[in-house]
C-alpha positions in Angstrom: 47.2 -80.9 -45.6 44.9 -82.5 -48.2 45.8 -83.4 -51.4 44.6 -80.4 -53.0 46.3 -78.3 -50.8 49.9 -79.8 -51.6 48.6 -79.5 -55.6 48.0 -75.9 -55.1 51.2 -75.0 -53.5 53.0 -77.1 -55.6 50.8 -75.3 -58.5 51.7 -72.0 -57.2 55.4 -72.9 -56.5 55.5 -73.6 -60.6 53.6 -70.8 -61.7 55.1 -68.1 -60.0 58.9 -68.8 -61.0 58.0 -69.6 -64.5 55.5 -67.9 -65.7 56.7 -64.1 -66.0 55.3 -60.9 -66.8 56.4 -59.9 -70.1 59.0 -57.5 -69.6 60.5 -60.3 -67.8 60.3 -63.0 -69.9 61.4 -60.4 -73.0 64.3 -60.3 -70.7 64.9 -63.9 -70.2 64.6 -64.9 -73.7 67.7 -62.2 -74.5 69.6 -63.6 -71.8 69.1 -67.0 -72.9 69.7 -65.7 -76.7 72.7 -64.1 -75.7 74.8 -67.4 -74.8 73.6 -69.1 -77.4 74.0 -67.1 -79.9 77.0 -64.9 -79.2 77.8 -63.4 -82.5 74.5 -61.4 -82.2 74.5 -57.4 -81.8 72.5 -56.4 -78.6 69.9 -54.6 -80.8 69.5 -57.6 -82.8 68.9 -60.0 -79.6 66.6 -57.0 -78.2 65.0 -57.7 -81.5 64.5 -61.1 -81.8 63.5 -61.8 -78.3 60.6 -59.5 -78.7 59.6 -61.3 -81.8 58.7 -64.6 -79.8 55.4 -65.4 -79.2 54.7 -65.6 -75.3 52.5 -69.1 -74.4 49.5 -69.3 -72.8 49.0 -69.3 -69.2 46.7 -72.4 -70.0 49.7 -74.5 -70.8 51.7 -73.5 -68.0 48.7 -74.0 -65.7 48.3 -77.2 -67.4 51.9 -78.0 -67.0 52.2 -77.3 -63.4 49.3 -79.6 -62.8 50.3 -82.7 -64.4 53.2 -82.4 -62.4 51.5 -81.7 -59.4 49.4 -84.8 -59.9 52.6 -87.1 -61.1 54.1 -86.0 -57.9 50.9 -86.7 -55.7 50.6 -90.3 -57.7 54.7 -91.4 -56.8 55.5 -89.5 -53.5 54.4 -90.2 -50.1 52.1 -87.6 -48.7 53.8 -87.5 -45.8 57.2 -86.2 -47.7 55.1 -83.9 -49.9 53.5 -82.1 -46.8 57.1 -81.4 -45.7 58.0 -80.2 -49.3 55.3 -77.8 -49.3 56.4 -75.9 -45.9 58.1 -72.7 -47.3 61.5 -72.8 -47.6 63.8 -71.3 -50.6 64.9 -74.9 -50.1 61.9 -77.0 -50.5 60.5 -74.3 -53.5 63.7 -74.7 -55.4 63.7 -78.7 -54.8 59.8 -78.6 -56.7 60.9 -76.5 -59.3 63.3 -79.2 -59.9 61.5 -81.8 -59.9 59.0 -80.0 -62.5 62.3 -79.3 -64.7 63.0 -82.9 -64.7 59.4 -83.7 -65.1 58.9 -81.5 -68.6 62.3 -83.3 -69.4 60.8 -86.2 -69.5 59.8 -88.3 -72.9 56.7 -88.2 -71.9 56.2 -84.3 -71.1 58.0 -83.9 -74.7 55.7 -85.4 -76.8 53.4 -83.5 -74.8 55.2 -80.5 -75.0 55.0 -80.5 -78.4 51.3 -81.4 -79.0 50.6 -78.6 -76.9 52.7 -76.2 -78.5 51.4 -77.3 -82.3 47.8 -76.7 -80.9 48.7 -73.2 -79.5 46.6 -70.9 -80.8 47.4 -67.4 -82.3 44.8 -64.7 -82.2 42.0 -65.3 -84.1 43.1 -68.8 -84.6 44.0 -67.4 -88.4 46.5 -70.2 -89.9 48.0 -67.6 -92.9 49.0 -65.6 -90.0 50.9 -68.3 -88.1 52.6 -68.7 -91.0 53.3 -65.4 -91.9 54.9 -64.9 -88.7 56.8 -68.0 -88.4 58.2 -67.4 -91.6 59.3 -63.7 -90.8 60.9 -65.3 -87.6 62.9 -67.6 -89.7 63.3 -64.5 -92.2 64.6 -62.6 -89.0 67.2 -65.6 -87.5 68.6 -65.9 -90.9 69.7 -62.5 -91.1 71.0 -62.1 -87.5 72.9 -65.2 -87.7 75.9 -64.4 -89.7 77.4 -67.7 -89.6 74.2 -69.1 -91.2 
């Protein structure tokens, strides 16, 4: 297997169990709402978890491959090739290691350059404020111990 090959599958591996179609990642986001914020009504959650903007696929494509590359620059090739044969093991044990990666003080700043560049349609900066601000409009009033 040649080094592009692992940082496909490894790629792939990423991209397919976090990046979700959006009825799916609507669903996530309630689920994850849901324990954190328990006092919510299930319309309101249904509500707010449709309000979030979905990211690009360029940053989870971007993601994937720094980690890809981070894993290719500190693991031996030789335990990679066995990561990458296809087991629910070895899948689940790269998708921790990308958790851990974006956990990372590195990834965060990153993270969060990434996210401040993210562009809205039409790139419009009145409108990325408008909707932030109707967010924060929206968490206000579904938050009742706010």
């Amino acid at each position: 297997m040649t080094e592009t090959e692992i940082s496909q599958h490894i790629q792939e591996v990423i991209l397919k169990t976090v990046y979700k179609e959006e009825k799916q990642r609507t669903e996530a986001l309630y689920d994850f709402l849901a324990l954190s914020m328990p006092n919510i009504s299930e319309d309101q959650l249904k509500q707010l978890s449709s309000l979030i903007p979905q990211l690009s696929q360029a940053l989870y494509l971007k993601w994937s491959k720094q980690c890809a590359e981070r894993m290719l620059e500190t693991v031996s090739k030789q335990q990679l090739i066995e990561l990458c044969q296809p087991t629910k093991d070895n899948e689940a044990a790269i998708i921790l290691v990308y958790l851990m990666f974006m956990e990372s003080a590195r990834m965060e700043k990153e993270i969060k350059k990434d996210l401040s560049e993210q562009q809205l349609p039409n790139n419009n900066p009145e409108l990325t404020a408008a909707i932030s601000a109707y967010m924060q409009a929206q968490l206000s009033t579904l938050n009742p111990k706010q």
